[in-house]
C-alpha positions in Angstrom: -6.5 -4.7 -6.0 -3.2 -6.0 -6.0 0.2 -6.7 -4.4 3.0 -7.5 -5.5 6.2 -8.4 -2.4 9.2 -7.7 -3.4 11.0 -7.5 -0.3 9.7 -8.5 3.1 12.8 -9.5 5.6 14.1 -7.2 8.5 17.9 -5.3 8.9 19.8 -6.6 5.6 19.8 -7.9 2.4 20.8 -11.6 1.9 21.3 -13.5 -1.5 18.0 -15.4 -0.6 15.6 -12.3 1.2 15.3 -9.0 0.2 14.2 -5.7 2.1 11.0 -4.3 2.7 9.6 -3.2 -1.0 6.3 -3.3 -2.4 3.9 -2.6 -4.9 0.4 -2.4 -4.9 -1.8 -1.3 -8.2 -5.1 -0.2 -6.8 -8.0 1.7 -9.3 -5.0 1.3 -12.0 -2.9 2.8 -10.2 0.6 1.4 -8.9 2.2 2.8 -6.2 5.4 1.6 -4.4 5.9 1.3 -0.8 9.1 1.4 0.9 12.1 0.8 -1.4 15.1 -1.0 0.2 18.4 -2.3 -1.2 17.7 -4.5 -4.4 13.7 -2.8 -5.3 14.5 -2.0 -8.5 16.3 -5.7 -9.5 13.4 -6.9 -7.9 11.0 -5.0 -10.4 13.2 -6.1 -13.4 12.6 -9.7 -12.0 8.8 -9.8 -11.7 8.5 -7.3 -14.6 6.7 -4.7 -13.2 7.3 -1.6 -15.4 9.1 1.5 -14.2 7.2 3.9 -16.3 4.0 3.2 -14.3 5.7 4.0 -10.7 4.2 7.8 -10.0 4.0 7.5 -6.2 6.5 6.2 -3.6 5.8 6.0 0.0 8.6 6.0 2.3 7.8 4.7 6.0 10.7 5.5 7.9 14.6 6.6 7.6 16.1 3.1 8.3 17.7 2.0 5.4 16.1 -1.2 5.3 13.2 0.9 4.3 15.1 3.5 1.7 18.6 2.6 1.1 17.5 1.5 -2.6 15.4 4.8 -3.5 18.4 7.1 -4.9 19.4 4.4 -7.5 16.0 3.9 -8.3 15.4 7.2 -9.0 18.8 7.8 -11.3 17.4 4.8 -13.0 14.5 6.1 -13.9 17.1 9.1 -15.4 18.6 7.1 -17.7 15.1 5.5 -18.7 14.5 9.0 -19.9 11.9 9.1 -17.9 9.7 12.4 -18.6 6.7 12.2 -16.0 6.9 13.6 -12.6 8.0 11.4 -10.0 6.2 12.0 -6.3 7.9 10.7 -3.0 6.4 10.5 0.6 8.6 10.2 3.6 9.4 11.0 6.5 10.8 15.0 7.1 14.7 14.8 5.7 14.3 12.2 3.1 14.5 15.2 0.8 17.8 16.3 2.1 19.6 12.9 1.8 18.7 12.1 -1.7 19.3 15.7 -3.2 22.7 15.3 -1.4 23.5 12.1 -3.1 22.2 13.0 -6.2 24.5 16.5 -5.9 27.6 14.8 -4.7 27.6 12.4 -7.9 26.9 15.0 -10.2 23.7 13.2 -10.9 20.1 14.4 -12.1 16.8 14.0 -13.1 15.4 15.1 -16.6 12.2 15.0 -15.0 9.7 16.6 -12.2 10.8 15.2 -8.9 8.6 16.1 -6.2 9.3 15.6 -2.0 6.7 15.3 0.6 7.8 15.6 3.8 6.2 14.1 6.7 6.1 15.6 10.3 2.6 14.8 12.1 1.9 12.4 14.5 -1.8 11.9 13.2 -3.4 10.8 10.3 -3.7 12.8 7.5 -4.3 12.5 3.7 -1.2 13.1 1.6 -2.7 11.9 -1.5 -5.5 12.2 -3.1 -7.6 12.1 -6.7 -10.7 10.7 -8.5 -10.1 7.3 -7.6 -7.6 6.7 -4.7 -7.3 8.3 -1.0 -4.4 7.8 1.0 -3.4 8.8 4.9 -0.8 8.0 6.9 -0.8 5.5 9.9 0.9 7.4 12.8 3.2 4.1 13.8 5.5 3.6 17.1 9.6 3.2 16.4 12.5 3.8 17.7 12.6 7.0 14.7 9.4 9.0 12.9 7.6 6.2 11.3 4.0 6.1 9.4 2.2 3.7 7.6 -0.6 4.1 4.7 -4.0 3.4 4.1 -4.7 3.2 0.5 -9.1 3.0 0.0 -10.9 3.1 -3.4 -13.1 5.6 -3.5 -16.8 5.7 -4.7 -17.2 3.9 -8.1 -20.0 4.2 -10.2 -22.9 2.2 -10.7 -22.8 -0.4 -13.0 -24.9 -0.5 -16.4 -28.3 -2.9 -16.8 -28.0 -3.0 -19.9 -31.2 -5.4 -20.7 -32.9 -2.4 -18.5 -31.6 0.6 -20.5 -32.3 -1.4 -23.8 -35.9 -2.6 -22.6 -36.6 1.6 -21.9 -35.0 2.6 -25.2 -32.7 5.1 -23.2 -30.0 6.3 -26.0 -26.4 5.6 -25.0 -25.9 9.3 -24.3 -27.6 8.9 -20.9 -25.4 6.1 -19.8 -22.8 8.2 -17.5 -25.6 9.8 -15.9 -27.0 6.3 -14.9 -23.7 5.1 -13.8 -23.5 8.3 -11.7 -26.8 7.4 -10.0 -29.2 9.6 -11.6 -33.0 9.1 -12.7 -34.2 9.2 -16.0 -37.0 10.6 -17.6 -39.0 9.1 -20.6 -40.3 11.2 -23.3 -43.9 10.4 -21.7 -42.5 11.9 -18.3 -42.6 8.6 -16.8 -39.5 8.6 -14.4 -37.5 5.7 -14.3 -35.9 5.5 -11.0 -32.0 4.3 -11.1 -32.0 1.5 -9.2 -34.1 -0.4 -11.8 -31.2 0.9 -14.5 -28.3 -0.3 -12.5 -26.4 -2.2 -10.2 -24.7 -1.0 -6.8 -21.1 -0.9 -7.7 -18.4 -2.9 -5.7 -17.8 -2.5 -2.8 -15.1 0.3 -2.2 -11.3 -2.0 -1.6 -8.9 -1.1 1.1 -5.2 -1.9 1.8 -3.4 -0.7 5.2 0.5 -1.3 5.7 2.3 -1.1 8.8 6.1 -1.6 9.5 7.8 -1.2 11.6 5.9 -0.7 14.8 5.6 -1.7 18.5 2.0 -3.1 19.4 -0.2 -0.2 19.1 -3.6 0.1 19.6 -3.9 3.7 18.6 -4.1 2.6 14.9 -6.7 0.5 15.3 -9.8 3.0 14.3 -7.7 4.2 10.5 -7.4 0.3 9.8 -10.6 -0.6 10.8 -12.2 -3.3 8.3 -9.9 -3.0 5.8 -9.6 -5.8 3.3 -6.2 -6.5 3.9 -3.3 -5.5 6.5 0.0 -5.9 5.8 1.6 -5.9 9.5 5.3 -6.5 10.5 5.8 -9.6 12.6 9.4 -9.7 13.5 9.6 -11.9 16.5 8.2 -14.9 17.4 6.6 -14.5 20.9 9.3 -16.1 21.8 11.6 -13.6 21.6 9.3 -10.7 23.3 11.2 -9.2 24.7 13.2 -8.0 21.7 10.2 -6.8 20.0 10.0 -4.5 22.8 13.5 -3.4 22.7 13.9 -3.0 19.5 10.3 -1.5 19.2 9.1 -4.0 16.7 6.1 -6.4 16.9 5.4 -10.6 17.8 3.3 -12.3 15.2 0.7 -13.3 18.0 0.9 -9.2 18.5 0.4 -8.7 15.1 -3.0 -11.1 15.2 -4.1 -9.4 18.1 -4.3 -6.1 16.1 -6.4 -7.4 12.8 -8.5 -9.3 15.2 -9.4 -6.0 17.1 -9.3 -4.6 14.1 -11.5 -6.2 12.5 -9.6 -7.1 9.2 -10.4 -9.4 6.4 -7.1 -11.0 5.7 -3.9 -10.4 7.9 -0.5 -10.6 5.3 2.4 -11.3 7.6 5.9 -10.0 6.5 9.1 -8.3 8.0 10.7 -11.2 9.8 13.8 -11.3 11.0 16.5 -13.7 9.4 17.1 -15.3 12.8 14.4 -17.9 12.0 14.9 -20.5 9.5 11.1 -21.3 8.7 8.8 -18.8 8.4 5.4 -20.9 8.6 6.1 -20.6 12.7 5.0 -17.0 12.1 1.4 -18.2 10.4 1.1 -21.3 13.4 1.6 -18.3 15.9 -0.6 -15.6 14.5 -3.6 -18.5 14.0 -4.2 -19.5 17.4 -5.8 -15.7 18.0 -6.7 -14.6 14.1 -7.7 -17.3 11.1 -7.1 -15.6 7.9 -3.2 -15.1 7.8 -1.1 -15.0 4.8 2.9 -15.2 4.9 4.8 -12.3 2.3 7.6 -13.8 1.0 9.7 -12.4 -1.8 8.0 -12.5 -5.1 4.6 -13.3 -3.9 1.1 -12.0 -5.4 -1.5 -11.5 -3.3 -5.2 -10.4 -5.5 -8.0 -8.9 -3.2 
């Protein structure tokens, strides 16, 4: 599992920071969340290709969060782009890119699919073979969700000294991977466990921005291997967390501690602060394993 940042700084774009923009390629898969001003110069700089971009996951309406999504998607237009293109948002992101895409006389020579958000609790809004995603019902000042991204079940892996010591021909070799017992031409059985190995463990990835402390969350993020979490403020400045409905960094420790988290990524700060380690010193004295975003940075799980 991996993630890419390629954006991760509050309100506006600045020749240094960029906007909240992601990607994370999970089973294989890459998906993008958010897509502020800049994503897709951002893409082109850490040479991530466009073609692979299926999925885009739209948190909220602020345009911190979107305002880069319409020129990414006439992009991928003049890339002659032919597969479908899904995006997940809030309930009127539809609206406000067909009417930009109308009002330029723009279009797209390929599938372009909308799914509108409207539910305050969790649901899946994605799902195949190898990824699940829901939704994180989140707290703003407008309709806001997260994601949870989870692997699901993977098969077994091979023993292949085992299945070569049994003389079990390769054509049995999905079913042991699927976890199924085999049976020798003798009738001896041959349970799987002594034919394989339990696969890995099953990788998780929640992100959540932009949010006021809420504990509500807390039982869809539960052990995850890694939350992404804004931390706008500085405890210092409280008080304009809870004005502006977004969250401290000692907040943000509080939830992955509760929450039981392996690693806690950091991101969404506002540009008042010149130094964002202050954010890591803060978030440390209640949660250990915290990790700053910043612009460009790859983060392996």
């Amino acid at each position: 599992m991996k993630l890419t940042i390629l954006g991760c700084y509050a309100a506006t774009p600045r020749t240094i920071t960029n906007p909240t923009s992601q990607v994370l390629e999970i089973k294989n898969q890459m998906f993008l969340i958010d897509c502020g001003e800049g994503t897709q110069v951002q893409l082109r700089k850490h040479k991530i290709k466009f073609s692979r971009i299926n999925h885009i996951f739209i948190s909220h309406l602020h345009g911190d969060h979107f305002y880069g999504l319409v020129g990414l998607i006439s992009t991928f237009m003049l890339l002659n782009r032919v597969n479908d293109l899904h995006v997940y948002g809030p309930k009127g992101i539809k609206e406000l890119i067909l009417m930009q895409l109308k009002a330029s006389g723009s279009y797209t020579g390929y599938n372009l699919y909308f799914h509108e958000l409207e539910s305050t609790e969790s649901e899946i809004i994605f799902e195949d073979e190898k990824v699940i995603v829901k939704t994180i019902p989140l707290k703003h000042r407008i309709y806001t969700n997260g994601y949870l991204f989870k692997e699901k079940n993977s098969n077994r892996k091979l023993n292949i000294e085992a299945v070569e010591k049994y003389n079990i021909e390769t054509c049995y070799y999905q079913k042991i991977k699927a976890g199924g017992t085999i049976t020798l031409e003798d009738g001896t059985i041959i349970p799987n466990h002594l034919l394989s190995f339990d696969p890995e463990p099953e990788k998780s990835y929640a992100f959540c921005s932009d949010t006021v402390y809420n504990e509500t969350i807390l039982p869809i993020i539960k052990n995850v291997d890694a939350l992404y979490h804004e931390s706008t403020f500085l405890e210092s400045e409280a008080h304009l967390a809870d004005k502006t409905m977004h969250t401290t960094a000692k907040q943000a420790a509080i939830i992955a501690k509760k929450a039981n988290v392996k690693t806690l990524i950091m991101g969404h700060y506002s540009t008042r602060y010149g130094n964002i380690d202050f954010f890591k010193e803060e978030a440390q004295t209640i949660f250990n394993n915290v990790i700053l975003a910043d612009d460009g940075k790859e983060f392996e799980f």
